[in-house]
N, C-alpha and C positions, 0 to 999 in steps of 0.2 A: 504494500500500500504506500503510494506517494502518500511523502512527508506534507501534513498539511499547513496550509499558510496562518497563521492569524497575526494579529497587528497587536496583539498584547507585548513591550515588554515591560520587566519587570525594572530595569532600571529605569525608566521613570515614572513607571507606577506607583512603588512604594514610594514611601517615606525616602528623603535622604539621609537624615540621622537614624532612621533604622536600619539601612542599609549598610552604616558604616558601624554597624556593633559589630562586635566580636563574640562570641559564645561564652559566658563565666566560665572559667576552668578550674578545676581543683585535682589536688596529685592523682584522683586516682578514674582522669582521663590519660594518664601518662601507665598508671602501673593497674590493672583490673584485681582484685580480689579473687582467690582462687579457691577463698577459705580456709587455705593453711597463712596467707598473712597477718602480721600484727599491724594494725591501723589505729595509727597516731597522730593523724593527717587532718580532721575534721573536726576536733575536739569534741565527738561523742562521748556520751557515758560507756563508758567500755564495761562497767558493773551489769549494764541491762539496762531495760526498763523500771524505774519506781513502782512497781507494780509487786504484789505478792504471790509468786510461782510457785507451783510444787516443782518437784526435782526434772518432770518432763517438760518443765515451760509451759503450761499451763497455768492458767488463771486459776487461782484458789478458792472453793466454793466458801458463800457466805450465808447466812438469811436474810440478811437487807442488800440492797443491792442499790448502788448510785447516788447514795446519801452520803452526811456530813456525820452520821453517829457512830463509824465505826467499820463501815463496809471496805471488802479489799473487792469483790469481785465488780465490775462492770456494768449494767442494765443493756447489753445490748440485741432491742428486740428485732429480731433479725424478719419477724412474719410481716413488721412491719417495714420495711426498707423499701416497700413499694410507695411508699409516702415520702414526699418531701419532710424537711428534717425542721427543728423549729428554725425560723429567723434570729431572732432574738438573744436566745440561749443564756437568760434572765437568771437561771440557777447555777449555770456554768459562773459565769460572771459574778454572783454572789459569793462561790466558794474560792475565786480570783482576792476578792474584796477580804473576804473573812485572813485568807493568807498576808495580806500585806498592810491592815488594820493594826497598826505595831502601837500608835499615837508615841511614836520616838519623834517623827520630825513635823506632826499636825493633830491638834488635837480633834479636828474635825474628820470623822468615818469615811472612806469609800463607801461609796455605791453601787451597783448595775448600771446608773445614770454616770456612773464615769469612766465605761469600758467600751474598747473596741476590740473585738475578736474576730480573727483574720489568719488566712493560711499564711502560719508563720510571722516572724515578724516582718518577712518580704513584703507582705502583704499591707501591712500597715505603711511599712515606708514607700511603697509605690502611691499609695492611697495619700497620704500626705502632699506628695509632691503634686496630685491631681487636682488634688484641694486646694491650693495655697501659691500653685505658681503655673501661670498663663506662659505656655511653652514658647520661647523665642524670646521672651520678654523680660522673663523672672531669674533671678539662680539662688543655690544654696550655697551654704559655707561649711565644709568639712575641715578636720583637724588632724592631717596623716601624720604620720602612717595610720590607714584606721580600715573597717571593714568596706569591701570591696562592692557591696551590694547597692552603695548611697549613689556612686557612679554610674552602675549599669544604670538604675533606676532615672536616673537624672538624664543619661543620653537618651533613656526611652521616650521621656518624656518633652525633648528639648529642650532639657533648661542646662543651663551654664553653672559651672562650679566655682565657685572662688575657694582658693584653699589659706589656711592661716595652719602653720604645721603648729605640732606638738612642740614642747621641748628640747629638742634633743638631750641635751646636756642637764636637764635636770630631770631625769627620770619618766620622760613621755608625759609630760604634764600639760596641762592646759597654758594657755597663755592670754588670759580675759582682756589684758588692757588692749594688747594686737586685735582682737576681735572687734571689743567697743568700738576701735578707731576704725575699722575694717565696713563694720555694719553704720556708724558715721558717714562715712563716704561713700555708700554704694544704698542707694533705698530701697533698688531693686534685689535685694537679697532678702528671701521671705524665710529662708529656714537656716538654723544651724544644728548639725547633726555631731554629737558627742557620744565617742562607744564611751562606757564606764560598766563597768572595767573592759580596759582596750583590748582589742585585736586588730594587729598581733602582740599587741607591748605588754597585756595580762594587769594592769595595773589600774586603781578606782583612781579617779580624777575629783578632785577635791572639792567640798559643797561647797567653801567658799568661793573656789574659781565660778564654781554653775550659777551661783549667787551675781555676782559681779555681774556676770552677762542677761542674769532675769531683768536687773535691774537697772539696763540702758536705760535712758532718760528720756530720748524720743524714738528709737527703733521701733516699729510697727509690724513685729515678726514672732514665729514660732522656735520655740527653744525644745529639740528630741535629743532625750537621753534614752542612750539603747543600752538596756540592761541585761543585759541575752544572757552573760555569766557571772551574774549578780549574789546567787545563791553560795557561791564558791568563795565569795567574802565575807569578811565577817560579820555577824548577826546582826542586824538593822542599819544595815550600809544603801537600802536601797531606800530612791527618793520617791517612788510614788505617791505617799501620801501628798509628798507636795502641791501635786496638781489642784488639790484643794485653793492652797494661798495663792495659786501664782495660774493666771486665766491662761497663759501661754505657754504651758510645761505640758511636752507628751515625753509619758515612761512606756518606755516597750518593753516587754518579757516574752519568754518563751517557756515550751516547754521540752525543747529538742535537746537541753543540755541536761544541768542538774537530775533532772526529772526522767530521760533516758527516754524518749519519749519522738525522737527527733522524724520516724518514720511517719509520723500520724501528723506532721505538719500543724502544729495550732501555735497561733502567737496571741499575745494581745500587746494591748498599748490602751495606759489607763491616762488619763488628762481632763481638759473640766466639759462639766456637761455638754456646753452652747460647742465645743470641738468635738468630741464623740460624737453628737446628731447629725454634725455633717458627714464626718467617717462612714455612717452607720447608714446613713442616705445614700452615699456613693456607691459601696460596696454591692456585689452580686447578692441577691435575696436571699441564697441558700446557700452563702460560703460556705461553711461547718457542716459537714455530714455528721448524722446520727452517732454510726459507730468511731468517730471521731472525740463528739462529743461525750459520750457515754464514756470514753476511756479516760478524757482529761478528767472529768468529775471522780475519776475511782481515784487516778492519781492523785486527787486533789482533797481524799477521806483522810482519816485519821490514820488507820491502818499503813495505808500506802506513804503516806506523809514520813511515817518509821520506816521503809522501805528504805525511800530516797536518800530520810539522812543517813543511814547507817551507809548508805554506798559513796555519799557524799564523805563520809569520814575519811574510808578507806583510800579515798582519789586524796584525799588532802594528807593523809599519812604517807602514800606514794609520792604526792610533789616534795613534800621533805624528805622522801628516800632519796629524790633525784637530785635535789639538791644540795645534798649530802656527798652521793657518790661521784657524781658528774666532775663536780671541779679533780675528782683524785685522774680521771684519765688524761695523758699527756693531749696537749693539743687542743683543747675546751678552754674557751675565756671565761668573757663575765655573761652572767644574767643579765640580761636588760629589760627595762622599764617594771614589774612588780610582780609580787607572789599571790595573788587573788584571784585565780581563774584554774582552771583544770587543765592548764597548758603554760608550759615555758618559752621564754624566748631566749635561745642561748648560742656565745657566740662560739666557731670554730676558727681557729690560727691555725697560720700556715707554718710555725714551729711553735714547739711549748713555749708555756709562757715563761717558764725559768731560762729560755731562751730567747727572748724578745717578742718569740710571737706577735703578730698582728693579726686583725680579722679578716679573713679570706672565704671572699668570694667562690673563686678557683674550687678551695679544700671543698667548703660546706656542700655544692653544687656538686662534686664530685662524691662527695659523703652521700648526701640523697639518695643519688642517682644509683650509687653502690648498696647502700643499705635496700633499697627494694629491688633489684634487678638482678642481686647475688645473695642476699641474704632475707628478702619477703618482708624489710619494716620498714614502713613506711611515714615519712615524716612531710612537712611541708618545707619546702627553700624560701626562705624571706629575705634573702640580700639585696633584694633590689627595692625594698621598700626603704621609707628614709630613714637615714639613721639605724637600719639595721646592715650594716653590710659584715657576711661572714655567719650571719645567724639562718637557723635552724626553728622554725615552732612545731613545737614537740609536745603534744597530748598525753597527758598521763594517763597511763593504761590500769590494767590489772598487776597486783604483784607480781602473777608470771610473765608478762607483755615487760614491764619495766624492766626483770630480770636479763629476757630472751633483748631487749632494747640496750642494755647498758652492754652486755657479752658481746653484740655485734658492732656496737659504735667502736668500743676499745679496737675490736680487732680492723674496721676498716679504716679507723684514725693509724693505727698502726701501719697498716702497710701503706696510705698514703703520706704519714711525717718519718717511717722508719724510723720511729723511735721505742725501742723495747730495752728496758734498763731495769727489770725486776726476773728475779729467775722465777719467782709464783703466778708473775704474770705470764713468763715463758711459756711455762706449763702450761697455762692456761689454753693459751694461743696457741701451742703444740697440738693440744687434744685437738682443738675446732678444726684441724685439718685445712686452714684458710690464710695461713699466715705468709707472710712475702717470701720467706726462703722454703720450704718445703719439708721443713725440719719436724720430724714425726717421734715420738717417746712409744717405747712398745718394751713389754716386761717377756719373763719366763725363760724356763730352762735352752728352749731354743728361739733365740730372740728373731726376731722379724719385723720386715718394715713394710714401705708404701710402693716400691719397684713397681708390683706388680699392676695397682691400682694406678699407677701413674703411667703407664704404659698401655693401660685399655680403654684408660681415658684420650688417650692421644690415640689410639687406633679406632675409636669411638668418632673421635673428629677428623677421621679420611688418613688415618697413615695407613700405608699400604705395606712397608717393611719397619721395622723395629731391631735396632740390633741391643741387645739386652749382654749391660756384663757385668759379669756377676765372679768375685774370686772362689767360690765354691761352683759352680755351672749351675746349669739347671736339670740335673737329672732326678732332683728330687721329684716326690708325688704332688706335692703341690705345687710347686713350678710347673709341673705338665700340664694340671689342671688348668694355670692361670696360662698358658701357653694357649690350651683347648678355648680361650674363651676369647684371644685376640686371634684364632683364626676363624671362629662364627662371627668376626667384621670385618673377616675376607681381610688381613694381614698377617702376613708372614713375619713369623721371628726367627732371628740368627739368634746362635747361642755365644757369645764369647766372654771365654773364661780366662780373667786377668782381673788387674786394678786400674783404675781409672787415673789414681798419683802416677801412674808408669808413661809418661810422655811418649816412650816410645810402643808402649802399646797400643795406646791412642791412637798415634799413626798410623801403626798397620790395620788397625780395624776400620780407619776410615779411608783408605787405601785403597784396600781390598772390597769395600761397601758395592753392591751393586745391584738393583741400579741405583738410582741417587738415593743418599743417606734420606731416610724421614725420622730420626729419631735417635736419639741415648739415655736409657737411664741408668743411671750408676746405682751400684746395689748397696748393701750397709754398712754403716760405718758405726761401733758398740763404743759404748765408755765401758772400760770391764774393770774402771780404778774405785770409784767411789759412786752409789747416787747422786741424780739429778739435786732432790731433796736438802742434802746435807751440805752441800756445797757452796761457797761464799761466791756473789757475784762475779771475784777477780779471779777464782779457782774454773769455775766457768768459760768463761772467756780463754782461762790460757788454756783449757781441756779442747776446747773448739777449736782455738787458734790453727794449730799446726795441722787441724784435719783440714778445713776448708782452706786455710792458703794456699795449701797444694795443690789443690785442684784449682782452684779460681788463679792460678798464674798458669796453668800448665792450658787450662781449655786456649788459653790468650793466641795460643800457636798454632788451633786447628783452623781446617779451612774453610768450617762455618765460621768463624768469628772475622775470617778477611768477607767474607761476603758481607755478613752483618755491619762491616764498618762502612760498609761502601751504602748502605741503603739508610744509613740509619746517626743522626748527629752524636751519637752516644762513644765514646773513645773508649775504649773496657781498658782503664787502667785502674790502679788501685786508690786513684782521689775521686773516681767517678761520683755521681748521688744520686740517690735512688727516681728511680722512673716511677715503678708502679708496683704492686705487690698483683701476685697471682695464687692460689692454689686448686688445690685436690681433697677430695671427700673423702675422711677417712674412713676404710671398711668397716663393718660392723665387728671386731673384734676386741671381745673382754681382754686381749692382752695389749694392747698396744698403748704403752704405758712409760716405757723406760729404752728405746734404741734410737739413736738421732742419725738422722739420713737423710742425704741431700740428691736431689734427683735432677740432671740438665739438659735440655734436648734443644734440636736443633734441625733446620730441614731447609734442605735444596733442591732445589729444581734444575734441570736441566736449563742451563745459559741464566742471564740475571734475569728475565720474565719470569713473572708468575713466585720469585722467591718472597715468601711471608715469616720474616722471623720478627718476633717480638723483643728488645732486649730487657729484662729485668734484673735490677742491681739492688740485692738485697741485702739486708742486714743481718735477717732475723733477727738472733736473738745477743748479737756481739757489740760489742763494744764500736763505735764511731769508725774508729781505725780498720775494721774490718770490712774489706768489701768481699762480698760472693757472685760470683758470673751464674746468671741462670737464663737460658733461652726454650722459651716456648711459641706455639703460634695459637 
């Protein structure tokens, strides 16, 4: 069928500020959930839902149901879903009211006459801007770095932003007098939007500064405090009663955070009456579904209320885990802007800080990127927001998420500062099988390493020959087995039996290689003096010393490392500094525990096309002075 003609297009149909949006992104259009990741990315409640489960996830059966006396379960009547849901959601709203009824900062009540309930609190800030500023004409004032939503929302709607930043230097703070003078000069600014507590800076913004700006003198505008992770501070930190004293104060809350709740999308935003009826008039008739509604209210009983905080505790005892332990790993700066939020903002340096470190872009971006692409945890990159450069916002998880979060930061701070100067952290990083030199610990009467495993990973990834050597050969039973399993990936292993320190065996085995080498691992290397354990840092080091110098001067001479220099700016000598760290997963074996082994490989191609060698200049686990040659692709 001819293509048919029509005279529609679309660029100049639409809108033109709609057409130049970009889609909100958040990390995990870059990294998908596979369900074995941790997600520290969106500052969800990582506890659950505030809700009262049995052990299957399940809603816990009650007798009352979707009241204020005590119910955990729900009311949600499902025969009726063929009904539209209330408008109104008059009881919803009351038990909103009854929650933030503190009389700390008004002694006059909320109401239902001073709520606006809206999917999420998106909803409300889209709705605001619809209310309050005449597109082309009007704009808001935001205070970055801050959330990203005020933006989208604001191009949606073609209004102009004028931005007054935070702080920087004093802690992501407000800056009221920059504003007054801001909102002075500009009449056409109808809104200013303040997170409290920030994101991504985690930190409450002080009532007196919010003060200061209620009370311009002739401003003719709306003052929105977004409370989204309000609950995570401390007790009576949030302003909504204010909206009482003050006709121009809208407070947002939600219920996606604290409250665990983030699927079901319900926001409100309390403020004074004559502002809620317009909210309340704008919005769709039937924003809140039933079973929406039904579940905010269970959340919002007495029962579920002890849900929430007890999981609230736990997220707050984990940010004091984190920032407890975090500063011990090499390479982590400072915390920036506050501790109030169920998420950190923290900086990474591109050396320790006992070494001058600075905050780097490079490192943090690269951290990210490594943390979920090699190791499933997932965090947010904020260096290009202001005054964060080199940071990282990092979600406090569950004690095991923090646990499995801080194992994996160490180890890919490590292989990207090469810096390991603790022998327990050695170990550490020996066991994860991830660390930049390849150096593996494995116990028992007959010790054994990662040869094997490092040789079917690389024939996993297209090596077609393997020369494998080993000073004992391979005629054991298990060497054949692991032989049997790199040629079900259709590659051949030669067997040679020597030392890898013997330069001239070297030679001949790569010599003799044919056809083109894909490959060498060298086989193990035992400490048979003393354990890892009991050993002093410098006894360490000088135990390593003399095994890996040898080899890392002696590969210098093969004729992959002349090819390698030729592709590659990296000069393999012994002042070189580290590239990257790479490894290999260690096999599922209860002994591997006590043998350190260094494995190196290398691959050529016929003529310089198509040669892909990687160079890695490792540390592991040695002192500064030590360099180790390791080549993979």
């Amino acid at each position: 069928m001819a293509a048919r003609q029509s005279p529609f297009d679309l660029s100049k149909c639409a809108r033109k500020n709609i057409l130049q949006l970009q889609p909100y992104r958040c990390a995990r259009d870059d990294y998908k959930d596979d369900g074995t990741n941790v997600l520290l990315d969106a500052n969800e409640n990582a506890y659950g839902p505030g809700l009262a489960l049995n052990s299957e996830g399940a809603l816990q059966q009650s007798t009352v149901n979707g009241d204020s006396t005590g119910s955990s379960k729900p009311d949600i009547d499902f025969l009726g879903l063929n009904r539209y849901p209330d408008p109104h959601q008059i009881e919803l709203k009351q038990l909103f009211c009854n929650l933030r009824n503190t009389r700390i900062h008004s002694q006059k009540d909320l109401t239902p006459e001073n709520l606006f309930v809206g999917v999420g609190s998106d909803e409300a800030i889209d709705a605001l801007l619809r209310c309050f500023c005449v597109p082309g004409k009007d704009k808001i004032l935001t205070c970055p770095p801050t959330y990203g939503m005020y933006g989208v929302s604001a191009q949606v709607n073609d209004v102009d932003i004028v931005k007054v930043p935070l702080d920087v230097e004093n802690g992501f703070q407000l800056q009221p007098e920059k504003i007054i003078e801001t909102l002075s000069a500009d009449d056409s600014i109808k809104m200013v939007y303040i997170c409290s507590p920030g994101n991504p800076t985690a930190n409450l913004i002080r009532k007196s500064d919010i003060q200061k700006v209620l009370e311009h003198p002739t401003w003719n505008g709306v003052v929105v405090v977004d409370e989204a992770y309000i609950d995570f501070a401390p007790e009576g930190s949030s302003l909504a009663e204010w909206v009482n004293d003050w006709p121009n104060l809208v407070v947002m809350q939600t219920l996606s955070k604290a409250f665990g709740l983030a699927g079901i999308r319900l926001g409100v935003a309390f403020t004074s009456p004559a502002i809620a009826r317009l909210l309340n008039s704008l919005k769709a008739p039937y924003n809140i579904s039933s079973p929406t509604s039904a579940l905010a209210m269970a959340a919002l009983s007495p029962n579920n209320m002890a849900v929430m905080k007890k999981y609230r505790e736990q997220i707050i005892a984990q940010r004091e885990r984190l920032l407890q332990e975090l500063p011990k790993i090499p390479g982590i700066g400072r915390f920036l802007g506050g501790q109030e939020s169920n998420f950190l903002l923290v900086e990474l340096l591109d050396k320790p800080a006992n070494e001058g470190g600075k905050p780097s872009n490079q490192v943090a971006l690269a951290a990210y990127e490594a943390m979920a692409e090699k190791h499933g945890v997932v965090v947010r990159f904020r260096g290009k927001e202001l005054g964060c450069e080199g940071c990282l916002r990092v979600t406090v998880g569950t004690e095991e998420e923090v646990t499995r979060f801080l194992q994996e930061l160490r180890v890919v701070l490590g292989g990207l500062l090469g810096y390991f100067n603790n022998i327990q952290f050695a170990l550490a990083l020996i066991r994860s099988g991830r660390h930049i030199g390849k150096v593996v610990i494995s116990d028992g009467e007959s010790p054994r390493g990662l040869c094997g495993s490092q040789a079917i990973h690389m024939a996993w990834h297209g090596a077609r020959q393997i020369i494998v050597c080993s000073r004992s050969g391979l005629s054991d039973e298990a060497s054949q087995k692991t032989i049997a399993n790199y040629s079900a990936y259709g590659c051949d292993i030669v067997g040679a039996k020597g030392d890898v320190a013997d330069m001239a065996f070297l030679r001949k085995m790569f010599r003799e290689a044919a056809p083109a080498l894909a490959g060498v691992v060298q086989g193990a290397m035992i400490f048979r003096d003393r354990p890892y354990e009991v050993m002093t840092l410098d006894e360490y080091h000088t135990a390593l010393y003399g095994k890996f110098n040898a080899i890392s001067t002696n590969v210098y001479g093969l004729p992959y490392m002349r090819v390698t220099q030729q592709i590659s700016p990296i000069n393999p000598s012994s002042s070189a500094q580290l590239v990257t760290g790479l490894g290999f997963p260690l096999p599922d074996n209860s002994d591997l525990i006590r043998e350190a082994r260094f494995g190196f490989f290398g691959r050529i191609t016929a003529g310089m096309s198509g040669v892909r060698v990687k160079v890695v200049l490792a540390r592991g686990c040695l002192d500064p002075g030590v360099k180790v040659q390791i080549l993979t692709w």
